[in-house]
Structures are given as structure tokens and as C-alpha cells.
N, C-alpha and C positions, 0 to 999 in steps of 0.2 A: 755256568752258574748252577743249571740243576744239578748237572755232577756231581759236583764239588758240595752239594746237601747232599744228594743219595751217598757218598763217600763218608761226610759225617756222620749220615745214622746208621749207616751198614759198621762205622767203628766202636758206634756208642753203646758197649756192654749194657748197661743203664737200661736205656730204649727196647734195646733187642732182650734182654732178660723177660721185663714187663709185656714185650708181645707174645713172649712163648710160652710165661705165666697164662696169658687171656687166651692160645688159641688152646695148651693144653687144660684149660679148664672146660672150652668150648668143645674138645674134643670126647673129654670121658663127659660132657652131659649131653653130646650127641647118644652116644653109646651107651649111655644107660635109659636113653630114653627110647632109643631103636631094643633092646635088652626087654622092655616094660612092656613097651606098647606092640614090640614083635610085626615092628615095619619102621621105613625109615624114610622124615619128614626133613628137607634139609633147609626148609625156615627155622628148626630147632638150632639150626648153626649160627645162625645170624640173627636170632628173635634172643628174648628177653626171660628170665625164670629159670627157672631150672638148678637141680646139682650138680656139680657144686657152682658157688656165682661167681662166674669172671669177673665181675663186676670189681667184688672183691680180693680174687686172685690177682685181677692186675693191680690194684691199689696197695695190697698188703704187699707184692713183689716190689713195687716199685719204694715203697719207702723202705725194705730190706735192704735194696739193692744201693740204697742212698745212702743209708744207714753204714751199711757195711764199707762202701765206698769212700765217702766224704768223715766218715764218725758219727755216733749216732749224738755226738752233743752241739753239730753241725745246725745252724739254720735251714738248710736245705733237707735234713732229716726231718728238721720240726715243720716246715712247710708241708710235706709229705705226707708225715704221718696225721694232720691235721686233714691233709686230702683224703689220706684214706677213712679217717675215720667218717668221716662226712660222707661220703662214698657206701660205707658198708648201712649206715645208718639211711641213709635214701634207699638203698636196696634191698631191706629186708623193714622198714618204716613207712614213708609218703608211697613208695611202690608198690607195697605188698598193696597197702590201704586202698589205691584206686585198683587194684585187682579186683579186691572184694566189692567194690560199688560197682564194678561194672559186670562182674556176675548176678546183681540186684538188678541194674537195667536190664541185661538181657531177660531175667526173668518177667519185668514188667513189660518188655519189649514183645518176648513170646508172648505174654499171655494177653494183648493186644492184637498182635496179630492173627491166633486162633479165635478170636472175635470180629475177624474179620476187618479192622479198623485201618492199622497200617505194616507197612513191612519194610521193616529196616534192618542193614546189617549185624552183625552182633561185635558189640566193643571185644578188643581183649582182655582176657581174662586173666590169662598168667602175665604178669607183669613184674611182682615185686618177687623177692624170694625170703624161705622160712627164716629165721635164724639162723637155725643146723645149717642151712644149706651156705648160710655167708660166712659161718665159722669155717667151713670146709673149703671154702673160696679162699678165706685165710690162709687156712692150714696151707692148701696148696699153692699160694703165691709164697709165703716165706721158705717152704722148703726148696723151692723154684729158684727161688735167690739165694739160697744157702749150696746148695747144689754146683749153680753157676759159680759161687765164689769161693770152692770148697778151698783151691788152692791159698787164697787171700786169708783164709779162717785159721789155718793150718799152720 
């Protein structure tokens, strides 16, 4: 039984497109963040924020990928591409926004606690991402998927 799923997703173009869209997004915003910051934090691989947004990279790859695959006048396009939008919109929108609230706590947090009052961890901070960075999230999942499907295009 698990096989026979690991079998189905290791065939599913689809699946496998979408994950290589997220890690190599996760990959160049390790690397420009190791680039910036001139060290290397490997919660940056697995944490949230950053250039470009996988977030978006897999959401945009994956209704390419669906798109290309099924036709993009397909229900399963419009599904998709419904996801992604919602998707890109959470991650540079409701995300960014509780970034910046909880840059405000920690500011009210620290300046409590250099009062001596209380001591509490500090929220995170990066959370959502710019715009730029979730157009580039785009960018990079649909050429992701055009890439993968250059032969089908062609």
C-alpha cells in the first residue's frame, strides 16, 4: 500500500514539478540570504520570508504545470490557479501584516523589559513577503514549469 503511493508520486510530473519549484526557490533564498548576511542560518531553509517566495513559486508552478498539462480551460487549472492566487495573496497580504505587528510587540516587549517588568521571547518577525519578492516566487515557479514541460510546449 505505501509503495504503491510512493510509486504514484515519484510518477506524478505534476507533484514532482511543484516540489522542485519550492525547494529551488528555498534554495536561491538560502543563498542570497547566506550572500547578505555573510553566514549561514539553516532555519532560513525551512522558515518563512524571504527571496524569492516559495510560497509562491510552488503555487504559480503548480497551476502552470496543470495548466499545461490538463489545458488551461480545464477545471483543474481554474482550481489551481484560484489556489495560487490565494496563496500569493496570504503571502505578501495577512503575512507580511502580522510580520509588522509583531516587530511592534517586540518593540513594546523590549522596552518592558529594559524596565525591568517582564521577559518574553521575541515573536517573528519575517513572516509575510514583499510583493517583489512573490512576483519573483512567480516568476520562478512558472518558468519551473515551462522548463519541465519544454518538450509538451514545443
Amino acid at each position: 500500500m505505501i509503495t504503491d503511493i510512493i510509486e504514484q508520486l515519484v510518477r506524478n510530473k505534476i507533484f514532482l514539478t511543484t516540489l522542485s519549484a519550492w525547494i529551488i526557490a528555498q534554495t536561491v533564498k538560502v543563498t542570497i540570504g547566506a550572500i547578505r548576511e555573510k553566514r549561514f542560518d539553516f532555519r532560513w531553509f525551512v522558515g518563512t520570508g524571504g527571496m524569492p517566495s516559495s510560497h509562491a513559486a510552488g503555487a504559480a508552478c503548480l497551476a502552470s504545470s496543470i495548466g499545461i498539462e490538463q489545458g488551461f480551460d480545464s477545471v483543474y487549472f481554474a482550481l489551481a490557479a484560484a489556489f495560487a492566487l490565494v496563496v500569493m495573496f496570504d503571502a505578501q497580504g495577512v503575512r507580511r501584516a502580522s510580520g509588522k505587528q509583531a516587530r511592534v510587540l517586540n518593540k513594546i516587549t523590549e522596552d518592558i523589559y529594559w524596565r525591568g517588568r517582564i521577559k518574553e521571547d521575541r515573536l517573528r518577525e519575517l513572516v509575510g513577503h514583499t510583493p517583489v519578492e512573490v512576483i519573483m516566487g512567480f516568476i520562478v515557479g512558472v518558468i519551473i514549469a515551462l522548463v519541465s514541460y519544454h518538450k509538451a510546449l514545443w
